[in-house]
C-alpha positions in Angstrom: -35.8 -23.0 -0.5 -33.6 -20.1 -1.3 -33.9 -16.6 1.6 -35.4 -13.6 0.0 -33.2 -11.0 -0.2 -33.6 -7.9 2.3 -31.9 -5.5 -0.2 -31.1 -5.4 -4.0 -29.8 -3.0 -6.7 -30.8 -4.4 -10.4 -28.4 -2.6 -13.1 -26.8 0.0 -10.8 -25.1 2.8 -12.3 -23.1 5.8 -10.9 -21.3 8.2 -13.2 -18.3 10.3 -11.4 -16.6 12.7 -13.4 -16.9 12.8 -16.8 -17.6 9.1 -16.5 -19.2 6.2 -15.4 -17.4 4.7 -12.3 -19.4 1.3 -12.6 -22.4 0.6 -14.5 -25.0 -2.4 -15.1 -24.2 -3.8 -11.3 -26.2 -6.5 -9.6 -26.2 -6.9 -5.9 -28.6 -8.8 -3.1 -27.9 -9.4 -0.1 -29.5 -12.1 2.3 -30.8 -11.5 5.8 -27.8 -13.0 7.6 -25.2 -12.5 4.7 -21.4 -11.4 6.4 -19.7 -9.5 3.9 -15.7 -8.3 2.9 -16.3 -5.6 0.5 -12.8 -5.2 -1.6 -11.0 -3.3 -3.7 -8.7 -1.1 -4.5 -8.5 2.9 -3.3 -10.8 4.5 -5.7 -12.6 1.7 -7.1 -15.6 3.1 -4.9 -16.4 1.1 -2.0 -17.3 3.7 0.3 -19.2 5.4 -2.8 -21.0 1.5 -2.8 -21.8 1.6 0.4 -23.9 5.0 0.6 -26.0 4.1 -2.6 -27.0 1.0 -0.6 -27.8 2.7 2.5 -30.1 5.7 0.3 -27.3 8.4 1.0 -26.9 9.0 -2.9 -28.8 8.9 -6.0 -27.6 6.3 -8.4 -28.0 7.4 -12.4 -29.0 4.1 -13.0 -30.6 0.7 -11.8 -33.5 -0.1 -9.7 -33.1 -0.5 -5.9 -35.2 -2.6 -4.0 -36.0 -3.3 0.2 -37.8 -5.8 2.4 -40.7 -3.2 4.4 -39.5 -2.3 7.7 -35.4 -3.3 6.9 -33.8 -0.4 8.9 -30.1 -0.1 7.0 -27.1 1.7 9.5 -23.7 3.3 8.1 -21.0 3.7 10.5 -19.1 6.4 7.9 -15.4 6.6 8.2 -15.5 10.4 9.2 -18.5 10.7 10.9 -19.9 14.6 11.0 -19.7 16.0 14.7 -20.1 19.4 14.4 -22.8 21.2 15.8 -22.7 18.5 18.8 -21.7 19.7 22.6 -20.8 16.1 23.7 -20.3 12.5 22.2 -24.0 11.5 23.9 -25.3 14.5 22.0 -24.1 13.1 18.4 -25.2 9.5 19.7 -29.2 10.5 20.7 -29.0 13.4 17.7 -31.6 12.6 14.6 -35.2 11.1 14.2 -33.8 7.9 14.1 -31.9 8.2 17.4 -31.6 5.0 19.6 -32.6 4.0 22.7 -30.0 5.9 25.2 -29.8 3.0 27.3 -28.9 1.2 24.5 -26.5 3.4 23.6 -25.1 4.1 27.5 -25.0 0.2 27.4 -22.4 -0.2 24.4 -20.5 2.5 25.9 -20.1 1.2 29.2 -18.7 -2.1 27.4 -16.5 -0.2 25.0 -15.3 1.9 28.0 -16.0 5.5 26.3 -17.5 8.7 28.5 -20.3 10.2 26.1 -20.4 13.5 28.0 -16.6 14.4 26.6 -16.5 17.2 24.9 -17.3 16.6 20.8 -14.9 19.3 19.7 -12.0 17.8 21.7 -12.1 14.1 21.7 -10.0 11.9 20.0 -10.2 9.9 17.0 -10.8 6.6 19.1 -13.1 8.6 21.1 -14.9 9.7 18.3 -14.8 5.9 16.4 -15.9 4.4 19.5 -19.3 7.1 20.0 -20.0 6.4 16.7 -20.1 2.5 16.9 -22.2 3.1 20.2 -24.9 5.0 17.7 -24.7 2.2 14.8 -24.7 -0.7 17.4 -27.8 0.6 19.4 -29.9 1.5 16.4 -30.5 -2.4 16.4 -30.2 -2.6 12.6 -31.1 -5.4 10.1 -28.2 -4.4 7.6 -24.8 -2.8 9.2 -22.2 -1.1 6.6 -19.4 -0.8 8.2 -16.8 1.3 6.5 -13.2 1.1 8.4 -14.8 0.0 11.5 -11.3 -0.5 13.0 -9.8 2.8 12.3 -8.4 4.8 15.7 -9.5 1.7 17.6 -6.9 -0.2 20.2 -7.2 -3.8 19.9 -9.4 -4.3 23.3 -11.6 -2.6 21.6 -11.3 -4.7 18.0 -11.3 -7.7 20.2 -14.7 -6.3 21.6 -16.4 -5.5 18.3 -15.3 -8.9 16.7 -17.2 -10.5 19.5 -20.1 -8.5 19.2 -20.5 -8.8 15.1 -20.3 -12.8 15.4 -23.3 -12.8 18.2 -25.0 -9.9 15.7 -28.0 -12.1 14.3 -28.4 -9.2 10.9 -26.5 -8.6 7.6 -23.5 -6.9 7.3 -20.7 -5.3 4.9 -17.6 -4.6 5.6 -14.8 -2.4 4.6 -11.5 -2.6 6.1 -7.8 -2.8 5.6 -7.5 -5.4 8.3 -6.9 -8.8 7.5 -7.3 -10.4 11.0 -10.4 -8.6 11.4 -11.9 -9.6 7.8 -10.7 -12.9 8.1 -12.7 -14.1 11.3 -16.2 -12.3 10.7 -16.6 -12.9 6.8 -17.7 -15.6 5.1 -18.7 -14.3 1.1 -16.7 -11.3 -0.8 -17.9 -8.8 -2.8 -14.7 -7.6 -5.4 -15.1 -4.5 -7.0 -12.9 -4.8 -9.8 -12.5 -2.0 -12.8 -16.0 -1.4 -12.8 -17.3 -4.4 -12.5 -18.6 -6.5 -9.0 -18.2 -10.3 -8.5 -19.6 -12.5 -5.6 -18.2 -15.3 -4.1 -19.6 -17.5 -1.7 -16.0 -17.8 0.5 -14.8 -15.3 3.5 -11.7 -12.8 3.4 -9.4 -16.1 3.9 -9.7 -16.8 0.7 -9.8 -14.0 -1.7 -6.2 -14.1 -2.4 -6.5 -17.5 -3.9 -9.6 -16.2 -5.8 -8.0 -13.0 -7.0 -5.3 -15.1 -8.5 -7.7 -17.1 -10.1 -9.7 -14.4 -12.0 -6.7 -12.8 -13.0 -5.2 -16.2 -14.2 -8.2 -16.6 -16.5 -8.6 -13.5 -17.8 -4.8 -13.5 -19.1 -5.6 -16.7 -20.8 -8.3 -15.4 -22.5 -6.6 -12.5 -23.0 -3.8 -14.3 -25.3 -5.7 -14.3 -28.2 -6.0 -10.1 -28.3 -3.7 -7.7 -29.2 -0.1 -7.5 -27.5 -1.2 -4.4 -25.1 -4.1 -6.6 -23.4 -1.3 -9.4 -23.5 0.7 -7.5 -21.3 -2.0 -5.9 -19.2 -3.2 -9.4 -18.8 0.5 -10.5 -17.7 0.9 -7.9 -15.4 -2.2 -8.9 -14.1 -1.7 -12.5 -13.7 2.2 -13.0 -12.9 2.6 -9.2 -11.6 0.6 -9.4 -9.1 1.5 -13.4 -8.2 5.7 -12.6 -8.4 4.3 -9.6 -6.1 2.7 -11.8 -3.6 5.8 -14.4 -4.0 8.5 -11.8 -3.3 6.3 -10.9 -0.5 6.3 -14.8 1.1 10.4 -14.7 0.1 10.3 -11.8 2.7 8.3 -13.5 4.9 10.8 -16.3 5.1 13.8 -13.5 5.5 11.6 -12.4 8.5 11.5 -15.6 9.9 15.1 -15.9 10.4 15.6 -12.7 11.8 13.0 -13.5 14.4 15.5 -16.5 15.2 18.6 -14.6 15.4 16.8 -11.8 17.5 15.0 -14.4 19.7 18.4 -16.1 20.7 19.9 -12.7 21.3 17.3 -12.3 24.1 18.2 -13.3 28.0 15.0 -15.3 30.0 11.8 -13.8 29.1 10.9 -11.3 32.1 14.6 -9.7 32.2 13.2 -6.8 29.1 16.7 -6.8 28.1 18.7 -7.7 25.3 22.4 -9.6 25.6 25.2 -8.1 24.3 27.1 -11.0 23.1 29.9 -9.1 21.3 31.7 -6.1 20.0 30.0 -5.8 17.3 26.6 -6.3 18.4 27.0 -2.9 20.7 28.4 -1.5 17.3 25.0 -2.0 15.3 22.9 -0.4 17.6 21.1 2.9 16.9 19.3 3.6 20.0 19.9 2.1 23.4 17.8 2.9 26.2 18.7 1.9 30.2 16.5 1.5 33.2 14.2 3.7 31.6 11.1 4.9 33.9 8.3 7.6 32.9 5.7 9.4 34.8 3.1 11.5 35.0 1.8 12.9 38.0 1.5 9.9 40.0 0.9 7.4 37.1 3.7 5.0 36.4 3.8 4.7 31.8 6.9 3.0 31.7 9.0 0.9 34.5 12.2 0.3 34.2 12.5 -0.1 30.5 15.7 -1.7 28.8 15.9 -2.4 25.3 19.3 -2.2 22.6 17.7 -1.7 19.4 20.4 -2.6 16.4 20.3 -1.4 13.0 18.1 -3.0 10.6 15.8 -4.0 13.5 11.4 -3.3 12.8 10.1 -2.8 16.3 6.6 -3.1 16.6 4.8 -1.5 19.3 1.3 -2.6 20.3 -1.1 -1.9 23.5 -4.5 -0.1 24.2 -5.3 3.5 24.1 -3.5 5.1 26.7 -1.2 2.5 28.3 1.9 4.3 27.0 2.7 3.7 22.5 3.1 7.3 22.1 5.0 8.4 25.3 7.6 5.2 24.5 8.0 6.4 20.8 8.7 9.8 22.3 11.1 8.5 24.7 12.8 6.4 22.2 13.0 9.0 19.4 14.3 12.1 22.0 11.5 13.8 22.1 10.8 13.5 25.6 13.2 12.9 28.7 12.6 9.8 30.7 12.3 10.3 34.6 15.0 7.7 35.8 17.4 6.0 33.3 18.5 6.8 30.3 18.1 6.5 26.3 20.9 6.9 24.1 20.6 7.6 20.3 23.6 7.0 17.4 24.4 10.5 16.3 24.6 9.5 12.6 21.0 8.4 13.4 18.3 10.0 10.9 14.5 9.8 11.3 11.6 10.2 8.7 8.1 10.2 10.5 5.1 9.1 8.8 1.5 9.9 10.8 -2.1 10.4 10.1 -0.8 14.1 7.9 -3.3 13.0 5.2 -5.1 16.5 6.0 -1.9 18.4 5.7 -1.7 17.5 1.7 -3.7 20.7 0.2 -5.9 19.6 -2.5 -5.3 22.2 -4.9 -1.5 21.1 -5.3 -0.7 18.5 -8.1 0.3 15.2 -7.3 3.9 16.2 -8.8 4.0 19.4 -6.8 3.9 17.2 -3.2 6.1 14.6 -5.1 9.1 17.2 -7.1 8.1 20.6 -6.2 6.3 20.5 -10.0 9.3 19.2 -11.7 9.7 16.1 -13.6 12.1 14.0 -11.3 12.5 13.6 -7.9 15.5 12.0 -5.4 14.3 9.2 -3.9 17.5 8.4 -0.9 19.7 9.4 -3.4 18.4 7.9 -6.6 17.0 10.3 -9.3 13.5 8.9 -10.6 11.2 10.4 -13.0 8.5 11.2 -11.1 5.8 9.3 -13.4 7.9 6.4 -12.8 7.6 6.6 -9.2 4.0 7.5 -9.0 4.0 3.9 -10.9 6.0 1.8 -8.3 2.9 2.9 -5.7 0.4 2.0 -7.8 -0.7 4.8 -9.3 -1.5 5.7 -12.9 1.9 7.8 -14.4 -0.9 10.3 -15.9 -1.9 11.3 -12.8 1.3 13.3 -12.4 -0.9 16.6 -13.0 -3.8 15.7 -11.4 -5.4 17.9 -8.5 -4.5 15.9 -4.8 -8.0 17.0 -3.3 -9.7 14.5 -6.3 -8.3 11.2 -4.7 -9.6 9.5 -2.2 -8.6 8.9 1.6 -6.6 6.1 0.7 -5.3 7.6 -2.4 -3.9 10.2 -0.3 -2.7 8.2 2.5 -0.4 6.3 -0.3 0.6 9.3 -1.6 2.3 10.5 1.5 3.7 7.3 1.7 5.6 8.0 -1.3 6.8 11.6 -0.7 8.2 10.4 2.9 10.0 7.2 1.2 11.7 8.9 -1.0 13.9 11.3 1.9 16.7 10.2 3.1 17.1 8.4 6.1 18.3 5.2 8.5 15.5 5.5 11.2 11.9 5.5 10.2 8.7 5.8 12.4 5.1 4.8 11.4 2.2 5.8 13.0 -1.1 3.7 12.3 0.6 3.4 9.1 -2.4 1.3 7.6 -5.6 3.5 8.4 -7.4 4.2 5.2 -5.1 2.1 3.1 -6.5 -0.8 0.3 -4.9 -4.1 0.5 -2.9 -4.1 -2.4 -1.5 -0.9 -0.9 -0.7 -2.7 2.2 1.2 -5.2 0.4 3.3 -2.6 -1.4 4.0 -0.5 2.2 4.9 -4.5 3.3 7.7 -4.8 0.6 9.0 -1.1 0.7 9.8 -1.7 4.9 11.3 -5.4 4.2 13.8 -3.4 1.7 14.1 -0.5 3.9 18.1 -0.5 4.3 17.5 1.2 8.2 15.7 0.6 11.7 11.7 1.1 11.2 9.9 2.0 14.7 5.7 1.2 13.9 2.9 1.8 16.2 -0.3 -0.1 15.2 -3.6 -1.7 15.7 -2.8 -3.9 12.4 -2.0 -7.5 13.5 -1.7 -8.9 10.5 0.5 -6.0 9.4 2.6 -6.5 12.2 2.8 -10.2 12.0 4.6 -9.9 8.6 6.4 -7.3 9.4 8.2 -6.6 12.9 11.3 -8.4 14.1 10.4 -7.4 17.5 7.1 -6.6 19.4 6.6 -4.1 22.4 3.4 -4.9 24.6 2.5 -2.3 26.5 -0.1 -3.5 29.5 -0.5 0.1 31.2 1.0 -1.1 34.2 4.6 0.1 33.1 5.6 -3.2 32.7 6.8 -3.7 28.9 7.1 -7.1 26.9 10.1 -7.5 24.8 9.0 -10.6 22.0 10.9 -11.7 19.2 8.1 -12.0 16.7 4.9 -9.9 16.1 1.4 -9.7 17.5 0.3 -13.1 17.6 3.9 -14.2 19.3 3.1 -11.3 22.0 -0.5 -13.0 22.2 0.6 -16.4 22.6 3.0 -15.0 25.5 0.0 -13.2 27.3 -2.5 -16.1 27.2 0.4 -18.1 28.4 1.1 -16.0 31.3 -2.6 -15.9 32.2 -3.2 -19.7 31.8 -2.2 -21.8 34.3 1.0 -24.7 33.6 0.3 -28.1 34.3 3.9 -28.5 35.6 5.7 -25.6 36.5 9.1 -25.4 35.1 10.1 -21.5 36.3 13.8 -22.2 36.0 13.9 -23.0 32.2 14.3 -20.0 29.7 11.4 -19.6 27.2 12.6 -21.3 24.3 12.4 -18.7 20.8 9.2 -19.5 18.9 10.1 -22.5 15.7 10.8 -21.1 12.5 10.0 -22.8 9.3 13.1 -24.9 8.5 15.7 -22.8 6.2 15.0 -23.9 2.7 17.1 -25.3 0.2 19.5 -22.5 -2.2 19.7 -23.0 -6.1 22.0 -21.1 -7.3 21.4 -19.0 -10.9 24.1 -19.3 -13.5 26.2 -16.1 -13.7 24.2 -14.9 -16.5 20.7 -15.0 -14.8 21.8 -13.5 -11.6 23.3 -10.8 -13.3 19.9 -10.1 -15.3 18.0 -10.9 -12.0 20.5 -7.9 -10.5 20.5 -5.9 -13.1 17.1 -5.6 -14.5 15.6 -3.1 -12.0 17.4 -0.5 -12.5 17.5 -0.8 -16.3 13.6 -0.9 -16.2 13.4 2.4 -13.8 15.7 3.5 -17.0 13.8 2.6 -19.8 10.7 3.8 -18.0 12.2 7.1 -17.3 13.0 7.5 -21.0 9.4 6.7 -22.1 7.7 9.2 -20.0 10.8 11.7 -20.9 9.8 10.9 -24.6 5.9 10.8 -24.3 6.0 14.1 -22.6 8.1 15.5 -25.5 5.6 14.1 -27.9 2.7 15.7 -25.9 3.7 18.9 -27.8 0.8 19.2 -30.3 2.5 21.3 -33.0 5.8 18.9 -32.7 4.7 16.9 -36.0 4.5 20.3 -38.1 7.1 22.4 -36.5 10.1 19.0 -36.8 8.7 16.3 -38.7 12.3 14.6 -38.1 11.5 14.3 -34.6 8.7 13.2 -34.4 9.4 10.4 -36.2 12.6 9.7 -34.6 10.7 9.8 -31.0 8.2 7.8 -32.6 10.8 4.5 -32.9 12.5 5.5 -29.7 9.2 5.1 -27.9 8.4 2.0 -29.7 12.0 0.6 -29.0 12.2 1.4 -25.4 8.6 -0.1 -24.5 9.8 -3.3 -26.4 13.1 -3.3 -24.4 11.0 -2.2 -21.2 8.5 -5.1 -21.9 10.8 -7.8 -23.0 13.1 -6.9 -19.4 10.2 -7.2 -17.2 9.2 -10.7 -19.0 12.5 -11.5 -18.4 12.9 -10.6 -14.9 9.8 -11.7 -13.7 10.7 -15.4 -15.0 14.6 -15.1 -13.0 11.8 -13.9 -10.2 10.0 -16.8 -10.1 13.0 -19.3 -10.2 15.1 -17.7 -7.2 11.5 -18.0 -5.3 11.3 -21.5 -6.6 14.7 -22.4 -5.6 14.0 -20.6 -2.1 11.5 -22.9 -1.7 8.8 -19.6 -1.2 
């Protein structure tokens, strides 16, 4: 016999803007369900998860809930104004909890609720809110970016706590590890619509692909725009993910060559096997030891970091990310040692500066200064084009900043600090706030990245496909050194805490195994030239579109130079047949050099 549902929404409907930003909606959700709510920036997840929790009116639809179901949001910025302390905002409200229920959670999440509200940090703040949601005992939890600001003790805490939690929940988050163990059905919200499957986070890829598969094949039998929506749909976004795994495999092998460049695990210090390995390296730092009053962050810390390396650097709150970053990067002076930088070294940094955009400003103002190109490391792109290549829609060039969401605006700093110049780039929490699909772009944009990428994070999954090189900070001072990412520098601390059946102490650690190197077909001279060439005659055709469509955006063109507008009229047509007949192309060279790579 089927379990009643504790909540439903019967035709749900929500208009934003001057339209409707889903409609006709069914959802119900079961007494024990474990939700992944996904979808892109924008598509309205958070927006979802206030109509279910009564925050919002819908314009539509008929909601219904079990008597006495008490519904929790943990919000993503939760409102602490007006409080003294975090135990304030915790016991505020008629539906406060218990405050030994709340003292509890705190205790186990390590957080001191009589800190100041107006000064904490975002941790602080993400952790007094779970302590809130968690104590309220509630039958549904929406969680939206639960794992935002959090260190991974205290991820590794919550995961444990959600799979003993006997209610319902939904969850949004950019973290795949995270998703991946608590989950086990999806809700997509696609373009309007929302689908339900019966499967956890670990396998929405496979469904994604699926749906957009379908809908391509039924697409075939429209007209040759949905054709090529449908393709881009279907083999876009699977050559994305397959250029993605070819990276993957690149990764691999760097791992390799960076493992076997490492002495005897323990030493923290690289080998410098030759010439021109002391030749690559952009920063190089020696016996480096940090301080603070009586606190040891960093003990005797060496590392040669070589150019085209992606050191990840991982630990919990306060055991020393940001003062190594800073030590690394020049901003601070270590107390013993010392860190040496290349002088033809270059740095971009990329933080949490989302609130730093103004929303008044046009997207194309943050982008060009208001022009129509920009210089992205010293190639000139229309600026419509580039919006494009992080997925946004090229119309949006004129469109206000402060009308996208978090996410939105998260990717859109991404693009304005990609497109400087430079050979050193550091990311900080580079994933909060950021949809999947975004994730995989940001993925792809550091593989090609041409210099040496330092990344602080919480993201493990991020960092597993990402790093070449993973820095564990304990808080002791003592620093890791692992080629690999996260789950390498896990493997290495659960193998240092559990005991050896035979101790071997004089044997080096041997590099973890890499998938065997794959097989290489080469392309005739003909397709690799395409395969080479193709990009950059795509950014040019797409350049000349939006160089022509903006021309044509003049209303009194038609009557002023009939001439033309007729002539731009075939130009347009000809350059999105040449544009669409070059990405056909190239995305069928795409698939056979990742067929022949074995990816």
């Amino acid at each position: 016999m089927a379990v009643a549902p504790i909540l439903s929404w019967e035709g749900l409907g929500l208009i934003q803007g001057s339209g409707w930003l889903f409609q006709d909606l069914d959802l119900h959700i079961g007494p024990r369900d474990r939700l992944a709510l996904i979808g892109r920036n924008g598509a309205g997840k958070t927006t979802m998860l206030r109509l279910i929790a009564d925050q919002i009116e819908a314009d539509k639809g008929l909601r219904s809930v079990q008597p006495g179901t008490k519904i929790v949001l943990l919000e993503q910025d939760p409102f602490f104004t007006g409080f003294d302390t975090l135990l304030d905002f915790t016991l505020s409200g008629d539906d406060a909890p218990p405050r030994h229920e709340v003292e509890s959670i705190a205790g186990q999440l390590g957080i001191d609720l009589s800190r100041d509200a107006s000064s904490a940090s975002g941790g602080e703040r993400r952790r007094a809110a779970l302590c809130r949601a968690l104590a309220s005992e509630p039958d549904l939890l929406l969680l939206d970016e639960p794992t935002n600001h959090l260190d991974l003790a205290a991820i590794d805490w919550l995961e444990g706590w959600l799979g003993r939690y006997k209610g319902a929940f939904i969850v949004i988050s950019h973290d795949r590890t995270f998703l991946t163990r608590l989950t086990s059905a999806t809700l997509w919200l696609d373009r309007g619509a929302l689908r339900r499957k019966e499967v956890g986070f670990g396998g929405y890829e496979a469904w994604e692909e699926q749906v957009y598969s379908e809908e391509a094949r039924a697409a075939e039998k429209l007209d040759a725009r949905l054709k090529l929506e449908a393709h881009w749909l279907e083999r876009g976004v699977t050559a994305r993910r397959k250029r993605n795994q070819g990276r993957l495999e690149k990764l691999w092998e760097m791992r390799a060559q960076r493992a076997a460049m490492l002495n005897p695990a323990g030493t923290a210090k690289l080998k410098i096997v030759a010439d021109e390995t002391k030749t690559k390296s952009v920063i190089v730092s020696e016996h480096v030891t940090k301080k603070f009053g009586d606190r040891t962050i960093i003990r005797d810390f060496s590392l040669r970091i070589q150019r085209g390396d992606r050191i990840g650097i991982v630990g919990a709150n306060g055991s020393g990310k940001t003062t190594l970053l800073k030590l690394l990067t020049g901003e601070i002076q270590p107390d013993e040692g010392e860190v040496t930088r290349a002088k033809t070294l270059s740095g971009t940094v990329i933080d949490q500066q989302r609130s730093l955009l103004s929303p008044e400003k046009r997207l194309r103002d943050v982008l060009a200064e208001g022009g129509d190109w920009i210089d992205v490391r010293g190639v000139r792109k229309h600026v419509q084009g580039y919006l494009k290549e992080f997925l946004f829609d090229p119309g949006l060039a004129d469109a206000k900043v402060g009308t996208l969401s978090g996410g939105e605006r998260s990717r859109l700093l991404l693009a304005r600090e990609f497109a400087r110049r430079s050979n050193l780039l550091v990311l900080d929490e580079p994933t909060n706030d950021l949809d999947l699909e975004t994730l995989d772009l940001l993925q792809e944009v550091i593989a090609d990245y041409e210099g040496t990428v330092l990344i602080v994070s919480h993201d493990r999954d991020f960092l597993d496909r990402t790093v070449t090189v993973t820095l564990g900070l304990d808080g002791s001072g003592h620093i890791d050194i692992i080629a690999g990412g996260y789950a390498d520098w896990e493997a290495k601390r659960k193998q240092r805490t559990t005991p050896a059946r035979t101790a071997r102490p004089d044997k080096a650690e041997a590099p973890a195994p890499t998938p065997p190197k794959p097989r290489s077909t080469k392309l005739s001279y003909k397709d690799q030239r395409d395969y080479d060439l193709l990009p950059a005659r795509i950014e040019e055709l797409d350049a000349a579109i939006a160089r022509d469509e903006a021309a044509m955006a003049d209303p009194d063109l038609y009557t002023r130079d009939p001439a033309k507008f007729a002539a731009l009229t075939k130009a347009l047509e000809t350059a999105r047949a040449d544009k669409d007949a070059a990405e056909e192309r190239w995305l069928e060279l795409a698939e056979l050099v990742e067929a022949a790579t074995g990816a």
